[in-house]
C-alpha positions as a Python dict, from the first residue, in 0.01 Angstrom:
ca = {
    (1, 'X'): (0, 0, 0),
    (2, 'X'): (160, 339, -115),
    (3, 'X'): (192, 607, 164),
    (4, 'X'): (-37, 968, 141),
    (5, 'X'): (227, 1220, 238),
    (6, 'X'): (72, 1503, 407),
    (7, 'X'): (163, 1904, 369),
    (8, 'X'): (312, 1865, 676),
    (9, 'X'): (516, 1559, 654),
    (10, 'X'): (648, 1713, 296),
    (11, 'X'): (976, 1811, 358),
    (12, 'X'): (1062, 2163, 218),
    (13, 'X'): (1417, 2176, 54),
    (14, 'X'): (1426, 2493, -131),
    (15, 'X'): (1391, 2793, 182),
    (16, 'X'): (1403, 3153, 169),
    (17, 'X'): (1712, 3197, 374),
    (18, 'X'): (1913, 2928, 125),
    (19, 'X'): (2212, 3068, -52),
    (20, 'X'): (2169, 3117, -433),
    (21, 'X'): (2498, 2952, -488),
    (22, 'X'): (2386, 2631, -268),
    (23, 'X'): (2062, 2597, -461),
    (24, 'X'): (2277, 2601, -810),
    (25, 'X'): (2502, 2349, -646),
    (26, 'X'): (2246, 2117, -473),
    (27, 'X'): (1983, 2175, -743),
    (28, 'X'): (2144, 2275, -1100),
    (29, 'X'): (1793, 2153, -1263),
    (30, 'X'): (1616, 2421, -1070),
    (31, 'X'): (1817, 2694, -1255),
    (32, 'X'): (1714, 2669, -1586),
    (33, 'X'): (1397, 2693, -1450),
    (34, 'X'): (1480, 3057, -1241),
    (35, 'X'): (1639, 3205, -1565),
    (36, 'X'): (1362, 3124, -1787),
    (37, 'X'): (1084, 3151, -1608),
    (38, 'X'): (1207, 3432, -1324),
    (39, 'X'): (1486, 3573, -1558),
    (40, 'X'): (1664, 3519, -1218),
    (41, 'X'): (2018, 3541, -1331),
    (42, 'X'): (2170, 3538, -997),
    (43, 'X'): (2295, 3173, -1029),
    (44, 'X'): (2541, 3288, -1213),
    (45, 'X'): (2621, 3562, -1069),
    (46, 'X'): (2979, 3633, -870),
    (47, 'X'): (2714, 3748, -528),
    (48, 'X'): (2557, 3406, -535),
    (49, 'X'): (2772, 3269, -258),
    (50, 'X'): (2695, 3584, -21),
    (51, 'X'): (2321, 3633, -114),
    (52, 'X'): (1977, 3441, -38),
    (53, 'X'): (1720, 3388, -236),
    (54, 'X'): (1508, 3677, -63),
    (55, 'X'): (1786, 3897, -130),
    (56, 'X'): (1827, 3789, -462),
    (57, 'X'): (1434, 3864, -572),
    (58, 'X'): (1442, 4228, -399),
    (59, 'X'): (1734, 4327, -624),
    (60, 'X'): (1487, 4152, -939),
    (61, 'X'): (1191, 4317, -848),
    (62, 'X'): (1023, 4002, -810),
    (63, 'X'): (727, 4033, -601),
    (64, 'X'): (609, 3858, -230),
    (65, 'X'): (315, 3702, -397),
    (66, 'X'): (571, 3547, -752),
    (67, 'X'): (850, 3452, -457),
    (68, 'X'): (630, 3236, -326),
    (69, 'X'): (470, 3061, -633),
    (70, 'X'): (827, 3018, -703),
    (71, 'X'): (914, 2811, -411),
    (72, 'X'): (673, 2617, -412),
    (73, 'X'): (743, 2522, -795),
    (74, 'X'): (1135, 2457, -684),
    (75, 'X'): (1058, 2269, -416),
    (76, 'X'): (776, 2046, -622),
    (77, 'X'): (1053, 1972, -893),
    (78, 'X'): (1323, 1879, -635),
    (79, 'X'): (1094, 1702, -463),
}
C-alpha cells in the first residue's frame, strides 16, 4: 500500500534563507527553470555565494506574492 504524504510531513528543501549559490550546487535543474521563467540570473552571478534567495528577488523586483509561487514550484521539482 503506497503512503499519502501530508503538507506537513512534505519536507521543504528549497527555503528563503538558502544561498543562491547552494541551490545552483544542490539543485542545477532548478536553474534553468529561475532564468527562464524568473529571468533570475543570480545563479550565475559572482554574489551568489553571499546572497539568499530573498535577497536575490528584492534586487529583481520580483514580487512577495511570484517569490512564493516560485518556491513552491522549486521545491515540487526537487521534490
Amino acid at each position: 500500500m503506497k503512503k499519502i504524504i501530508t503538507k506537513k510531513e512534505k519536507k521543504i528543501k528549497i527555503i528563503p534563507e538558502m544561498l543562491i549559490s547552494d541551490l545552483a550546487e544542490k539543485y542545477p535543474d532548478v536553474v534553468e527553470f529561475l532564468i527562464i521563467e524568473y529571468n533570475f540570473h543570480c545563479v550565475n552571478c559572482v554574489l551568489a555565494g553571499f546572497e539568499t534567495l530573498e535577497e536575490g528577488i528584492k534586487v529583481h523586483g520580483i514580487t512577495k506574492k511570484e517569490f512564493k509561487e516560485m518556491l513552491k514550484i522549486m521545491n515540487e521539482m526537487v521534490g
